[in-house]
N, C-alpha and C positions, 0 to 999 in steps of 0.2 A: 637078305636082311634089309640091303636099301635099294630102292628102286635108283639103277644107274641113268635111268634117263632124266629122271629129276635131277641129279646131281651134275647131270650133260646142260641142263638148261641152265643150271647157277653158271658153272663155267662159260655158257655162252653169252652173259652177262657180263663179263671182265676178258674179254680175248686177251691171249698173254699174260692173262693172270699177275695185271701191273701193280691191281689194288689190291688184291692176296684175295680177294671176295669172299670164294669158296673158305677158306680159312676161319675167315671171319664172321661170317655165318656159323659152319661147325661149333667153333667158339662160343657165340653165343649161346646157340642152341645146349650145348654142354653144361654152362653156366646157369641157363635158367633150367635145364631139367634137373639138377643136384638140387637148386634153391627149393623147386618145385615138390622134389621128393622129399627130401627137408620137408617141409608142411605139409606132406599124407600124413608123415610118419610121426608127428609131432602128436605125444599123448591127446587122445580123443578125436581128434583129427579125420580119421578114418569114419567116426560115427559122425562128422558135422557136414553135412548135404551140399550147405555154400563151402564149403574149402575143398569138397572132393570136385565136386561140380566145376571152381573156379581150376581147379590143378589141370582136371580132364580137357576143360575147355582151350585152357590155353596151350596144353601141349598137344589136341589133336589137331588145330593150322601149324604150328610152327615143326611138329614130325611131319607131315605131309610136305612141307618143303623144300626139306631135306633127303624128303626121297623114305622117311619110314614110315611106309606104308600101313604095316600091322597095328604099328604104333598106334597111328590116325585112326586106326578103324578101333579099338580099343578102346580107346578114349572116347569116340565117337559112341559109344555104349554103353560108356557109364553115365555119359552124361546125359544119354537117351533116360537111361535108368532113376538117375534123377530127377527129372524134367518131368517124369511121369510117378514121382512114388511109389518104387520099386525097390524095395527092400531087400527081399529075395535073389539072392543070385548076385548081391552087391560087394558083399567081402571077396567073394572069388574070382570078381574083378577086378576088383583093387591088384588083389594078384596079381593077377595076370597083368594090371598095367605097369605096376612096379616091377615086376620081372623084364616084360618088353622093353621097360626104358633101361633097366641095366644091359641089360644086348646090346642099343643101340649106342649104347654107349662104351659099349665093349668095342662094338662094330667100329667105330668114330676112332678108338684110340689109335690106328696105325696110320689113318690118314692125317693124325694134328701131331703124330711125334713118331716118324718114319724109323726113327732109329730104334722102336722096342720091338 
């Protein structure tokens, strides 16, 4: 689900893990994909091209540096898909991206609260 070497390069960014980095990262990332889904999911949402577009875009850099991969590649798809007025094959995206980011987010909970 996440690419561990991604997740080797955040840690090697704070040796000793003094600033929590990784953490804190996670976190946000967590934070802005719920906001994010929030706004797919928000009545009409789905049919409006700039808010799927904006969702896509911004979560396919910020999964990519966290290490989810599919994620990126996903989002990187619909936003292909809108970029080019592609209608077709756009809701089973969406799917698919809403579905991905709840995994990853599934994926994400045992590293930001060890104890579940």
């Amino acid at each position: 689900m996440l690419d561990v070497a991604a997740l080797a390069r955040l840690r090697e960014l704070d040796p000793g893990d003094r600033n929590r980095l990784v953490e804190r990262v996670l976190r946000a990332f967590v934070g802005s994909a719920e906001r994010l889904l929030a706004q797919l999911r928000a009545p009409g949402a789905a049919q409006d091209p700039k808010v799927v577009r904006h969702v896509a875009h911004t979560l396919k850099s910020s999964s990519a540096s966290i290490g989810a991969m599919r994620l990126s590649q996903v989002c990187a798809a619909v936003e292909l898909l809108i970029r080019n007025d592609v209608t077709e094959g756009l809701g089973s995206q969406i799917e698919t991206l809403e579905a991905e980011v709840r995994a990853v987010l599934q994926a994400l909970q045992p590293m930001l609260d060890p104890t579940s």
